[in-house]
N, C-alpha and C positions, 0 to 999 in steps of 0.2 A: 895510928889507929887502924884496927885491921877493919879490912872492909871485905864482905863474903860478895862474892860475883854470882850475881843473878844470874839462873839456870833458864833458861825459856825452857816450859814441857810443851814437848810435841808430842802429836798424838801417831803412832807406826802408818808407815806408808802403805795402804792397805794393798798395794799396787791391783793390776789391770785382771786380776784371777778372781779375786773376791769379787769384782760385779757380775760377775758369770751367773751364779747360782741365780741372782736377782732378775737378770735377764730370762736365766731358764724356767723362772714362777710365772713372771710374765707373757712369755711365750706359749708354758701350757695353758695357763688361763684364755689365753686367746684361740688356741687351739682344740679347745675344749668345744664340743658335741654342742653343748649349747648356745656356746657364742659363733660358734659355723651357723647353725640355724637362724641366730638373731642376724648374722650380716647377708642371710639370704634373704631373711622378709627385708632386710632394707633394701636390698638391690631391687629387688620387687616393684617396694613402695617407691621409691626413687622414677625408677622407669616407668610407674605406672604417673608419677605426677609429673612427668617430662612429657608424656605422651598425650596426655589432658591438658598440657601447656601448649601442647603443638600443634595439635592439630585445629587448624582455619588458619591462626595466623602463620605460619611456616609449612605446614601440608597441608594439602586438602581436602577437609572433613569427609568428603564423599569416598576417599579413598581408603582411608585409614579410621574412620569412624573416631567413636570417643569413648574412654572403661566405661563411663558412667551406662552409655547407649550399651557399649556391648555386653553389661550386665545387665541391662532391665530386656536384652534377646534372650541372654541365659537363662535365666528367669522364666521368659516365658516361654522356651522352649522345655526345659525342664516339669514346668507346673502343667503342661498339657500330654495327652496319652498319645497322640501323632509324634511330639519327641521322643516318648520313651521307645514305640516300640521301632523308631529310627537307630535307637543306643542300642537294641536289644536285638537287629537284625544284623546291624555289623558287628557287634561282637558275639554272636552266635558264629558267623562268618569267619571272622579273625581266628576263635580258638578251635574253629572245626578244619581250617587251613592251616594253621601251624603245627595241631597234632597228625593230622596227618602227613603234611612235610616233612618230620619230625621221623613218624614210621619208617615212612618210603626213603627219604638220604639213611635214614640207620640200615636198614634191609640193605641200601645197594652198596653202602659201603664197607658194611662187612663180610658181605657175597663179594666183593674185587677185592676185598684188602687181604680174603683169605685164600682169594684163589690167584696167584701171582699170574700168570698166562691169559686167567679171563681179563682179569684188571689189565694190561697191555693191552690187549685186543679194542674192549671197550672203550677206555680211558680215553683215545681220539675225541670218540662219538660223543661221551659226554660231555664233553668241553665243548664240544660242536654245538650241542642242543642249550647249554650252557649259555654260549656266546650271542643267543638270540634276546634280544630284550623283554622281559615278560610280557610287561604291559601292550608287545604287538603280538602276544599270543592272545589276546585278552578277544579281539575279535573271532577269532578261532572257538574258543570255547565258549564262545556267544551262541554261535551257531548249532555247534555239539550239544549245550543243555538249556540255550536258554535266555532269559534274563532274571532268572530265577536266582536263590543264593546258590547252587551247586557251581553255577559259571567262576563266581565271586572265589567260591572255596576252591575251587582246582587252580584259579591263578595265584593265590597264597600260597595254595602248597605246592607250586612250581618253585618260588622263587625262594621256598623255603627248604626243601628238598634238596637242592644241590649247597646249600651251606653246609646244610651237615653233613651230608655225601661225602667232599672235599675234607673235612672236618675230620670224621672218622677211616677215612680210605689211606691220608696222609701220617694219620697216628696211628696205625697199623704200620703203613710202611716204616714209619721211622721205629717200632717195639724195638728192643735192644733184644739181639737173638741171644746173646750170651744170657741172658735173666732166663730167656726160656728153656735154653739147654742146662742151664742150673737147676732147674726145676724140672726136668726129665730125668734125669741125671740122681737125682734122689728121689727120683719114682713116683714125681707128680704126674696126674694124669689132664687131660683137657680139661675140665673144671677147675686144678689148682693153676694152671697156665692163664685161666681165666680170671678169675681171682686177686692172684699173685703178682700179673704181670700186668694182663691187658687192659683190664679195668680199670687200674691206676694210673696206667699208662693214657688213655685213653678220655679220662676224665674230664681232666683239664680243657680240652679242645671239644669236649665233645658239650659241656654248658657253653664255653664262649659260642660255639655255634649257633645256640638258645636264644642268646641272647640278642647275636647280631640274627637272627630269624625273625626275631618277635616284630621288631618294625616292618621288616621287608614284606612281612604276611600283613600287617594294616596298611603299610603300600599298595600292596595286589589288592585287598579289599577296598580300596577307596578308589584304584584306578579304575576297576571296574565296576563301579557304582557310579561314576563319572562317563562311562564309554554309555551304558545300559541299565537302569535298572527304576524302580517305583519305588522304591523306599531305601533308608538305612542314612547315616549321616554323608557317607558319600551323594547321595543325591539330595540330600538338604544345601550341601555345599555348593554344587554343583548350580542348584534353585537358585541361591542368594548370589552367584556370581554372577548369572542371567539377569537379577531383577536390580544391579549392583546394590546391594543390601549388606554393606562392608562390618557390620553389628553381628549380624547373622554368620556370616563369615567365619568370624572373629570368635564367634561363640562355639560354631562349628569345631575348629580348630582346639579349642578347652578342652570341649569333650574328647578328642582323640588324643592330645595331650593327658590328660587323666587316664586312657582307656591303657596309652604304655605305659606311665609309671606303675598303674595296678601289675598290669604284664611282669612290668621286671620287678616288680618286686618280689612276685610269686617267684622267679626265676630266680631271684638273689636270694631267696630261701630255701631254695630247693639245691640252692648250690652251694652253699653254707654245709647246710645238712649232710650232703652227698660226699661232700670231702673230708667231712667231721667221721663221718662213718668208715669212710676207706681209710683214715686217718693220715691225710693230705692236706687239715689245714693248717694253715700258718699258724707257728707258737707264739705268743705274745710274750716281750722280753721283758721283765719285771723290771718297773720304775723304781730308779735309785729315790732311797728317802731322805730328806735335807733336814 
């Protein structure tokens, strides 16, 4: 009797390549714009109920307060017109010291980067004046203006001024001379050397310097709202450290917290925009479709 031998059906070995794709859905999905935002409120929320956990019984309360306390100070420093026009004095301060920072390092560093000899000459001196630490000029222009906000604004735009200085003096020096005698060469004149070369050149270093300014200017203004002054969030902080009012502190610290992210984000739009235009920004490389 003939007997037929059973076949076992398998199913192909998908091997180690086919779980790739499945891995790379999973991947974007987690990578995805929205779920970066959802695991940032958790970390948030996480720290914020570790921290309501901890304090009294593992730190103590007097030092590190509690969210709950340091939002009903938010709160009320927000809901009354003594906080606003504390918000509304140092950031008048912040942006009136960063653009002028901003001015003055653009001016000196395209006054040395264009004049190789003067740049030599100076280049010491500014590193010299550089190497002083702001915040001990701070006393200095106490005296020159004050304890008014112009003191506040000339130490912002000290310590913002020489970012960009350094910023724009070094991306001059590094211009690639061959791009400019390229563009001499076919009869471009200063404006397309401007254009062409420098501007793009230029670009780059000259937002990062923006961006690393934007804190350094509400550094200067908080330090010298700390040394001198009758209002603005620097001397609210200042108050609540004196009265140890760790709440007030805490809530202090939100508002300048909030005051830079507004900052960079105007900065991160204006630097988007700025490279979009000279046509420097990075090309996005089309997602393969599965």
């Amino acid at each position: 009797m003939a007997t037929v031998a059973d076949k076992a059906v398998t199913r192909p070995d998908p091997g180690p390549g086919s779980a790739a794709p499945a891995r790379g859905r999973a991947r974007a999905r987690l990578e995805s714009t929205g779920s970066i935002i959802a695991l940032r409120i958790l970390v948030i929320l996480v720290a914020l109920v570790l921290w309501q956990a901890m304090s009294g019984p593992v730190v103590p309360e007097y030092a590190v307060s509690k969210p709950t306390d340091v939002y009903h100070a938010l709160t009320d420093m927000l809901g009354s017109a003594s906080g606003w026009t504390d918000i509304k004095v140092t950031t008048v301060e912040v942006l009136a010291g960063f653009g002028l920072g901003v001015l003055a390092g653009t001016v000196m560093g395209l006054v040395l980067g264009s004049f190789p000899i003067l740049g030599r000459v100076l280049e010491p001196l500014v590193a010299a004046v550089n190497g002083i630490p702001k915040i001990a000029l701070a006393p200095l222009f106490l005296l020159f203006f004050g304890i008014g906000q112009w003191s506040k604004i000339t130490i912002a735009m000290t310590g913002v001024a020489f970012v960009v200085f350094y910023n724009i003096y070094l991306g001059l020096r590094l211009r690639e001379r061959e791009l400019v005698e390229v563009v001499q060469v076919m009869g471009g004149r200063r404006h397309h050397v401007l254009g062409y070369v420098t501007l793009p050149t230029l670009a780059a270093p000259f937002f990062a310097a923006l961006k690393t300014g934007g804190p350094l200017a509400i550094l200067g203004v908080i330090g010298g709202e700390f040394i001198a002054s009758s209002e603005g969030v620097g001397h609210e902080l200042f108050t609540a450290a004196q009265n140890l009012d760790a709440a007030a502190e805490f809530a202090g610290l939100i508002v300048l917290v909030a005051i830079t992210l507004a900052l960079n984000g105007v900065l991160t739009a204006l630097d988007s925009y700025a490279l979009k235009r000279l046509g420097l920004a990075a090309r996005r490389r089309p997602q393969p479709k599965h």
